[in-house]
C-alpha positions in Angstrom: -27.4 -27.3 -57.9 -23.7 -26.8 -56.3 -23.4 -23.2 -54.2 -20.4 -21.5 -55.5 -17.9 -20.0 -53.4 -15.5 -17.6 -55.3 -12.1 -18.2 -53.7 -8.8 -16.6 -54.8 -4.7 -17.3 -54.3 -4.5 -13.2 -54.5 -2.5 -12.0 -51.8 -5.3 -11.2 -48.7 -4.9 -7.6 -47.0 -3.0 -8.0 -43.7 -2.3 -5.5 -40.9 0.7 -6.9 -39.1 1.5 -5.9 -36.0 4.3 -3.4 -34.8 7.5 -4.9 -33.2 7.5 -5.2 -29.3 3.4 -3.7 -29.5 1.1 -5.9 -27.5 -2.1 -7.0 -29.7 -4.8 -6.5 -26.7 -5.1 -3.1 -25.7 -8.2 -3.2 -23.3 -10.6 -0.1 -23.6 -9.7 3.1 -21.1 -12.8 2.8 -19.3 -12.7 -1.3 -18.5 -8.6 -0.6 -17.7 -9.6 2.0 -15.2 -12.3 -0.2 -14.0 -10.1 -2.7 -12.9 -7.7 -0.2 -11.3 -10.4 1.3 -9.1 -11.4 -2.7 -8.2 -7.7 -3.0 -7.3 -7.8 0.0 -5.1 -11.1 -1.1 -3.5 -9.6 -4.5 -2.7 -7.1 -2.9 -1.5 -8.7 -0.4 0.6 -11.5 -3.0 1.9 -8.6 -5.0 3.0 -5.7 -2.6 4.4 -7.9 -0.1 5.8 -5.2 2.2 5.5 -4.8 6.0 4.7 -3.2 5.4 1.6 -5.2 3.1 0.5 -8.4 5.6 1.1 -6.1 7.9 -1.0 -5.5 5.8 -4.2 -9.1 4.6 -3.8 -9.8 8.6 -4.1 -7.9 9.5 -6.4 -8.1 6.8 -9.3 -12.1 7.3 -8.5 -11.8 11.3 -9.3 -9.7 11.1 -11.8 -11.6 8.2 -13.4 -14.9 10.4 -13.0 -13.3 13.6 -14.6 -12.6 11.2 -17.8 -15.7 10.1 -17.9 -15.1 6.1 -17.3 -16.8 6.1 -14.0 -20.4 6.5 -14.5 -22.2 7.8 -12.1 -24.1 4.7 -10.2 -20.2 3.5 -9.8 -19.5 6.6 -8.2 -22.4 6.9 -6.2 -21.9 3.6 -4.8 -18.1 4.3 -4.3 -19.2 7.6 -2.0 -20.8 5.6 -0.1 -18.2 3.5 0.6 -15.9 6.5 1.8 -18.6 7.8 3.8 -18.1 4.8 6.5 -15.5 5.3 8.7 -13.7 2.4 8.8 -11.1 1.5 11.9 -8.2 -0.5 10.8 -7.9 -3.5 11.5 -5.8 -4.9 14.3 -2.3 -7.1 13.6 -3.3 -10.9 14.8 -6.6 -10.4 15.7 -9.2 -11.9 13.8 -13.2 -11.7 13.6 -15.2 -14.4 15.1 
């Protein structure tokens, strides 16, 4: 006994995609994951003022949306809580 497979050369039900749209649109919450790793990066590495302050402020505004959960922003409050001296031009740790 053969398995049958209906198959057609009817016209298939595409959605195409809009001129000058990109087809990967990553979900709100990953996207504002990887800002708030950017700014960490950033902030771990810089150790500057405005780094703290993106950090801060992608973080709160990422809470307020709901796309940081709440472990994340635990363990970024930590983070904040140590004061952290910037680091020195040409000097480097042994």
């Amino acid at each position: 006994m053969q398995a049958q497979h209906p198959s057609s050369s009817d016209n298939k039900a595409i959605t195409p995609a809009e001129q000058g749209s990109v087809t990967f649109k990553p979900p709100r919450p990953l996207l504002a994951t990887a800002m708030i790793g950017a700014a960490l990066i950033g902030y771990l590495v810089h150790k500057t003022p405005d780094a703290r302050q993106l950090l801060e402020s992608l973080a709160a505004m990422a809470q307020q949306l709901g796309d940081l959960s709440d472990r994340d922003a635990d363990v970024l409050a930590q983070l904040l809580a140590k004061p952290v001296a910037p680091q020195q031009k040409g000097v480097t740790a042994c």
